[in-house]
C-alpha positions, -999 to +999 in steps of 0.1 A: -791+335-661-798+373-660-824+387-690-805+390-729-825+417-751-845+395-773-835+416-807-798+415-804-794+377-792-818+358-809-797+349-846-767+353-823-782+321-805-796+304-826-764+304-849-745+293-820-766+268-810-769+252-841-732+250-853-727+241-814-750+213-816-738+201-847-702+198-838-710+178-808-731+157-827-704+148-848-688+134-821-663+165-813-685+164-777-709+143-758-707+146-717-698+139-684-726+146-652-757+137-655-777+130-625-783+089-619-758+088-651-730+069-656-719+092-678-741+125-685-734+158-681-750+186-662-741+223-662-766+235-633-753+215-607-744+237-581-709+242-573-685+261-547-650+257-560-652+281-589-656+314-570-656+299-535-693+304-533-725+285-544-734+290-581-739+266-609-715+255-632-739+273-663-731+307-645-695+300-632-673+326-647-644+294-653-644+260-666-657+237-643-662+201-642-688+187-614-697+147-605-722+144-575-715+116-546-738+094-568-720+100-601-684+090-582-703+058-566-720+044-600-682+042-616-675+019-583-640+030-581-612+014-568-599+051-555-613+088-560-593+100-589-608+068-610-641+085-612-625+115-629-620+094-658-625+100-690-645+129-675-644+169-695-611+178-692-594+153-669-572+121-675-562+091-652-529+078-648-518+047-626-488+035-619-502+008-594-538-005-580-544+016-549-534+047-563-539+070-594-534+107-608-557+131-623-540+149-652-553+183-659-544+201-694-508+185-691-506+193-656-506+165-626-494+161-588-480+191-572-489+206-603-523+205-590-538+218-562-559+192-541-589+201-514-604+180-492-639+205-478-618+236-484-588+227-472-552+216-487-544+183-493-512+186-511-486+189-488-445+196-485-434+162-501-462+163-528-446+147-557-450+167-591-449+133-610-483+108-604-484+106-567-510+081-546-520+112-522-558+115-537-562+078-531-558+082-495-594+101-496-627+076-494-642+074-527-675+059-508-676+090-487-679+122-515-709+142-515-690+164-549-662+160-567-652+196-582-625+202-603-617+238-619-599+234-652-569+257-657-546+280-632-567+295-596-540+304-581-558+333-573-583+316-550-562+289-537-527+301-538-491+277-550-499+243-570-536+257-586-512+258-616-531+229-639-565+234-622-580+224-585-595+191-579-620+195-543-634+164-526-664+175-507-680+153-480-714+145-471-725+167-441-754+163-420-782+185-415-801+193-381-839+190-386-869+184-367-867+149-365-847+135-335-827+103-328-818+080-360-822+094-393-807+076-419-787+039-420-770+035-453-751+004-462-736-005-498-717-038-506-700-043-537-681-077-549-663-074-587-646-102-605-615-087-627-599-079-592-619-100-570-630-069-555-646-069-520-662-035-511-684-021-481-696+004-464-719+018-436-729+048-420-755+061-397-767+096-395-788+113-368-796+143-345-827+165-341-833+203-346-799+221-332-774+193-338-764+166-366-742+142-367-729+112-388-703+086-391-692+057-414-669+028-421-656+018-454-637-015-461-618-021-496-601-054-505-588-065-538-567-090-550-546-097-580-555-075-616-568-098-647-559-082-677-576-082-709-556-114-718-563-130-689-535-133-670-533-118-633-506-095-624-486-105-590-484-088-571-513-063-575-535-070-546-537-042-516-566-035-489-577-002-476-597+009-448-616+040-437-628+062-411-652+091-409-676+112-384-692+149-385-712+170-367-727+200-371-747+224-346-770+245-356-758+277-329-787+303-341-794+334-363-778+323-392-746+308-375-733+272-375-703+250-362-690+221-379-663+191-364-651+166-383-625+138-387-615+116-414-591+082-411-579+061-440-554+036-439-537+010-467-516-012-445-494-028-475-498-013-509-472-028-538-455-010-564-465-029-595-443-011-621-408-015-598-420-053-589-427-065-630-403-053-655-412-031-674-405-019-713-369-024-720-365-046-687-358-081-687-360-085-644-380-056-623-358-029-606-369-037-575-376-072-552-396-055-525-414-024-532-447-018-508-462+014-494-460+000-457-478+018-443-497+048-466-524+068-444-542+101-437-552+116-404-578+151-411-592+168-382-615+201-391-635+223-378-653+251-397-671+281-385-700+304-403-722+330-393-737+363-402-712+393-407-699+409-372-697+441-392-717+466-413-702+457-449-699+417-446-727+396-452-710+362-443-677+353-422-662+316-427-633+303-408-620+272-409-590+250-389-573+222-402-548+194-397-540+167-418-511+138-412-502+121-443-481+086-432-460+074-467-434+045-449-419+026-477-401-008-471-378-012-505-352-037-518-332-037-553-331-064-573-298-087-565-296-066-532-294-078-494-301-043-481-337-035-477-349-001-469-374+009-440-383+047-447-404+067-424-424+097-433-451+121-419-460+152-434-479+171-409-501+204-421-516+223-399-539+251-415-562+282-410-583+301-437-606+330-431-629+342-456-651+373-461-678+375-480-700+407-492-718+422-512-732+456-532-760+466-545-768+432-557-744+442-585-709+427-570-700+403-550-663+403-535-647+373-515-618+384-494-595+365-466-563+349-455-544+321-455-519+302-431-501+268-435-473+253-415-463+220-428-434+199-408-419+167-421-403+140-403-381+114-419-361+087-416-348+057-432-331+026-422-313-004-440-319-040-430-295-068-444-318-092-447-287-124-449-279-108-405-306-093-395-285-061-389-302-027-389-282+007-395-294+041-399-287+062-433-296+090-446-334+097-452-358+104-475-358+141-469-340+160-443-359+154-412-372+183-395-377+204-428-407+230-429-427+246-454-452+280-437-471+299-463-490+330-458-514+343-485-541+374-483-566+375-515-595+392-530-618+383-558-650+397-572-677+394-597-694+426-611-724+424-632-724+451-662-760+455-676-777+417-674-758+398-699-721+408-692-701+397-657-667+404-646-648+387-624-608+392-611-588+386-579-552+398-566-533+373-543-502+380-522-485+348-509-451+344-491-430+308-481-405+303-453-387+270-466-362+256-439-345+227-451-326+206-425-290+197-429-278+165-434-244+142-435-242+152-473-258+186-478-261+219-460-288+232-446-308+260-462-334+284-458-359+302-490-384+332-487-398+335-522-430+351-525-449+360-551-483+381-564-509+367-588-539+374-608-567+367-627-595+378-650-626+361-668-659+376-688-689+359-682-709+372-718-748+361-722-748+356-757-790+343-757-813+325-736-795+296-720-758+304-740-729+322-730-695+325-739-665+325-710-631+337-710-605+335-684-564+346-683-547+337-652-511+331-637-505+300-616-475+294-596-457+266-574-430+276-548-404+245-550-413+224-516-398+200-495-399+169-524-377+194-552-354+209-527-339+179-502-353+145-518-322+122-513-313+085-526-326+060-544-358+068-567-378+045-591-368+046-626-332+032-614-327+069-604-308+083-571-314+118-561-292+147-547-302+178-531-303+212-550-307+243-528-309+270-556-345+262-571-369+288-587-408+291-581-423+274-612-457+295-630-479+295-656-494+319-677-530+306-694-555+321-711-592+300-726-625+308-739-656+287-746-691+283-748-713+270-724-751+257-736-776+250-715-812+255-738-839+228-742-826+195-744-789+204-745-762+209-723-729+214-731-695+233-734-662+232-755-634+253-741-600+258-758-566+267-737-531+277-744-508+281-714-472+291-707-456+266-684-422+287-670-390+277-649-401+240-647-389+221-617-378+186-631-351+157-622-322+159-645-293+137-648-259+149-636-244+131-657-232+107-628-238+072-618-236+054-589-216+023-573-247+001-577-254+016-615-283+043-606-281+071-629-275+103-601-301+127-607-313+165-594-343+187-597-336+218-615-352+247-633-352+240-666-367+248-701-403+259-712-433+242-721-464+253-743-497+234-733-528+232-755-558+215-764-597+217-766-620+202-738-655+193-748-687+173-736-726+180-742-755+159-731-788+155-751-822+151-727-851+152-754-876+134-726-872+113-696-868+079-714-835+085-731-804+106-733-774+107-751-740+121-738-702+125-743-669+136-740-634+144-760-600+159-750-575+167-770-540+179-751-506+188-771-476+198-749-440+209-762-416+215-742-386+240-755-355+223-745-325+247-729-301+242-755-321+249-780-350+227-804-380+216-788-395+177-780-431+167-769-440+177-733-437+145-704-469+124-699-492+146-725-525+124-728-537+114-764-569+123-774-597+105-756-629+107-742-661+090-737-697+084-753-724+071-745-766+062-743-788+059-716-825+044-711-848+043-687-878+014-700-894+017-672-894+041-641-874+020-614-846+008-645-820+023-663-793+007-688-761+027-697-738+018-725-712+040-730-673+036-746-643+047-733-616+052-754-584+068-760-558+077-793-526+063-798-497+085-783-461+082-799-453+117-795-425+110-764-401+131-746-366+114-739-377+112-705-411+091-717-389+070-742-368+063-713-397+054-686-401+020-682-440+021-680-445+038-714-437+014-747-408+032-759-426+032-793-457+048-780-489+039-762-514+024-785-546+036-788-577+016-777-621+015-769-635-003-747-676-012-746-688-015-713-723-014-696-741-005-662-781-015-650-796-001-624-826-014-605-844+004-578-861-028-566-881-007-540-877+023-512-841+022-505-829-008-519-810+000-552-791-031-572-766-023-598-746-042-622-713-028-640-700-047-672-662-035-677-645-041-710-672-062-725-646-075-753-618-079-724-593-061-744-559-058-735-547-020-729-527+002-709-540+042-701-505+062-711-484+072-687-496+040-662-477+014-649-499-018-650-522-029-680-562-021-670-586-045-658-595-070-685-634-079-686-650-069-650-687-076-637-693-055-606-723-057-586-733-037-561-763-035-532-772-003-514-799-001-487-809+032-472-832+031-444-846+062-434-869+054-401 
């Protein structure tokens, strides 16, 4: 942080600090990130997703939430988005094992923008509900998980409207040593799932060139609960693929190639294959994600500016293939469905970078996406054997191209005040197919957003933030031409006539990070417009599925407070935490007002860690969550929520960590010590009961 006159800051600073660290001491925060933490919380880790280029999360102008590869790999996830939870800010939902949503301040799926090293994962049929698109990215492969709380639609263009959640990948590093320089292998066995996890990779190169790959395997079989029983089906496997290279191609420039491959080959829907609340049978017999993968291929360039005025060009080229086939059967049917779907996204971003005087720093570029979706769906009777063809999915052949141009920019004023602001232009060409029962139809909406945020040193090691910002989502390929049956007992017609959906947000908070402390508390209020949601027509169908379409409707108001501090008085011991607190309403078009879909209760974690000796460390930390009964009709009406609310629950739960010498690290998780019976709100299977996880990793550097 930049120099504060001592005289005007000091009982500014001190006040702060004090009532800060009080408050959090009471237990309204306590952390998330702390190096070799389960738990802590650490505001200088470096991070790129804020402003698109390296600073730490102390001086980022926005709230920002950071986990390093090691933070994500000591929760031992079953998927990525499970090591956001509980975190500052974020939520998990899951409907089923092998998947899972991060909700950010109300926001989830398409709501949410996802990056996978700079580049879009969401694509065309991006679900705005909890989607299982995140959980198709290795969570044994992450170097950071960055997530920027609130709207950057600035930055990243359509869906930034909750936030931005970016996966970044380990990357090798040319050096002077040659050949082999790193094995790494991790194997990882857990009990309430009978978990079976490994992974290897091998890194090398010498002084112009690096490269790496890896293989990760995931099997796990039916969920215990906390009262012991095993839910069946719950049991999926997953598999993983990835290599990169970089080549180091001299003054100042570099090349990078990657490709990523992950696979599960036969993933069951839990909450359609066990009734639910309100049930007595499941809705559906068959219900498996047959199969679910993701296909990335990248290749980023950077080097020095080819021009007087810009310090650093960065290019990159993308394509991603997202596989979601679906093989489906109704309860007390003989039809079952065989869907096939490929979303494939093809992308290029160009970014400037420059700077003035030392003073400002402005990030300019470009965006292009073409995204091409290919459907089809078949019906089996299972009694003959006969297969005929119906209508799919989404009308095959559908498109969604975006092109976006932005600028952003920080300017310091003095030492203790930054500014920072961006313009973004972005336009859609939507083609939707036609089909048998719908039109086809093409959409051009475009649309211009912005942003602004102080940065304000209010003393050594304190500052206060504030941000107002639109976000925006153009209606894609899922709102516009999702036909036939849904979960939920739903079935789904086309609506041509949709609006873009935005949101208009403002926060402020303080960020501490003095002496033994570190910490922030943020509070939001946000304006979600022209919501995109399913609504019943008011029609049913032969087989008694309520006939539903996605349409603009109604207003909600998001808001809530987001806190978490970490206390480091010396290296033996530290103390950390978290709490969120989210309240959505959502203004109804006839008029009157009900609670907002899927808000999470208040929750949070909290947490003590020790280090007796200088090769152990013992965490003990609780997770926990409040009761939520305040339901929209839609949540009353959902089949994974108790109808009467979501009770609220803690769980105690340990992790030990050994480094028994040079490369060899041991760890044991403890999960639910008390195995007690809950169910996150919102998911659609109870959480693991009682869970000992323990893990091996062996890094050999020759």
């Amino acid at each position: 942080m930049r120099g504060t006159p001592p005289g005007r800051a000091r009982r500014v600073f001190a006040c702060a600090r004090t009532c800060l660290g009080t408050l959090l001491c009471a237990g309204l925060a306590l952390a998330d990130n702390a190096p070799d933490a389960g738990g802590g919380y650490a505001l200088d880790t470096v991070q790129v997703t804020g402003s698109r280029r390296l600073e730490t999360v102390f001086d980022a102008s926005s709230a920002v939430t950071v986990l390093t590869g090691d933070q994500v790999r000591q929760a031992m996830p079953q998927t990525l988005p499970e090591a956001l939870r509980a975190r500052t800010g974020t939520y998990f939902q899951q409907t089923t094992p092998g998947q899972g949503t991060v909700i950010l301040r109300g926001l989830k799926g398409s709501q949410v923008l996802h990056l996978v090293d700079g580049m879009r994962l969401n694509n065309a049929f991006f679900r705005s509900a909890p989607n299982q698109y995140l959980a198709l990215v290795d969570p044994y492969n992450v170097a950071a998980l960055e997530v920027i709380r609130g709207p950057s639609s600035t930055l990243y263009g359509g869906d930034a409207m909750g936030g931005v959640v970016q996966v970044l990948t380990p990357e090798p590093v040319p050096g002077e040593a040659s050949g082999v320089t790193a094995v790494e292998s991790l194997a990882l066995a857990g009990t309430a799932d009978q978990a079976r996890v490994g992974r290897f990779s091998v890194t090398g190169g010498g002084p112009r060139i690096a490269a790496s790959t890896g293989f990760t395997y995931q099997e796990y079989g039916h969920r215990k609960t906390g009262d012991g029983d095993r839910v069946v089906p719950s049991d999926y496997r997953s598999r993983a693929y990835d290599a990169k290279g970089v080549a180091d191609l001299g003054q100042g420039a570099d090349l990078m190639l990657s490709a990523q491959y992950s696979e599960q080959p036969n993933t069951p829907r839990v909450d359609e294959l066990v009734p639910g609340f309100g049930q007595t049978e499941p809705a559906s017999e068959e219900f498996a994600f047959h199969p679910n993968s993701r296909r990335f291929y990248h290749a980023r360039l950077r080097m020095p500016g080819p021009v007087r005025g810009i310090d650093r060009l960065t290019v990159h080229a993308a394509r991603q293939v997202i596989v979601d086939d679906r093989r489906t059967r109704d309860t007390g049917s003989t039809d079952r469905n065989l869907e096939d779907n490929e979303s494939d996204l093809r992308g290029i971003t160009l970014q400037a970078d420059s700077s003035v005087a030392d003073t400002v720093q402005i990030s300019w570029g470009l965006e292009y996406y073409t995204d091409e979706i290919t459907s089809r769906r078949r019906v089996e009777d299972t009694r003959t054997g006969e297969v005929r063809r119906v209508a799919s999915r989404f009308p095959d052949g559908s498109s969604l191209d975006s092109t976006a141009l932005f600028v952003a920019g920080d300017a310091w004023i003095g030492d203790v005040l930054r500014v920072s602001g961006g313009l973004r232009y972005s336009r859609f060409d939507i083609d939707i197919e036609a089909t048998d029962s719908a039109p086809g139809t093409a959409l051009e909406p475009d649309d211009v957003t912005g942003n602004i945020g102080l940065w304000i040193g209010l003393g050594p090691g304190l500052a206060l933030v504030t941000n107002a910002g639109r976000g925006f989502r153009p209606p894609n390929i899922f709102d516009l031409g999702t036909l036939g049956p849904r979960p939920g007992n739903r079935f789904n017609v086309a609506n041509d006539d949709l609006d873009p959906e935005s949101v208009y947000s403002v926060d402020a908070g303080l960020k501490l990070d003095h002496g033994p402390w570190q910490a922030e508390a943020f509070a939001y209020y946000s304006r979600y417009e022209d919501r995109i949601e399913s609504v019943p027509t008011g029609e049913v169908t032969a087989d008694g599925r309520i006939v539903v379409r996605s349409e603009n409707i109604g207003e909600v108001t998001l808001y809530g407070l987001e806190t978490g501090a970490r206390y480091v008085p010396n290296e033996r011991w530290e103390a950390y935490g978290v709490l969120n607190w989210t309240r959505g309403e959502d203004d109804l078009p006839g008029g009157g007002d009900q609670p907002a879909d899927r808000i999470p209760p208040l929750n949070g974690r909290a947490g003590l860690l020790v280090r007796p000796w200088p090769d152990v460390e013992v965490d003990g930390f609780a997770l926990f969550a409040a009761e939520q009964d305040r339901l929209s009709d839609r949540d009353a009406g959902d089949p994974r929520i108790d109808p009467d609310g979501t009770p609220g629950w803690a769980t105690w739960n340990l992790r030990t960590a050994w480094r028994a010498r040079a490369g060899l690290e041991l760890e044991l998780l403890l999960e639910n010590l008390l195995d007690k019976r809950y169910r996150e709100h919102g998911s659609g299977i109870d959480a693991r009961g009682f869970n000992g996880v323990l893990s091996v990793r062996w890094n050999l550097q020759p």
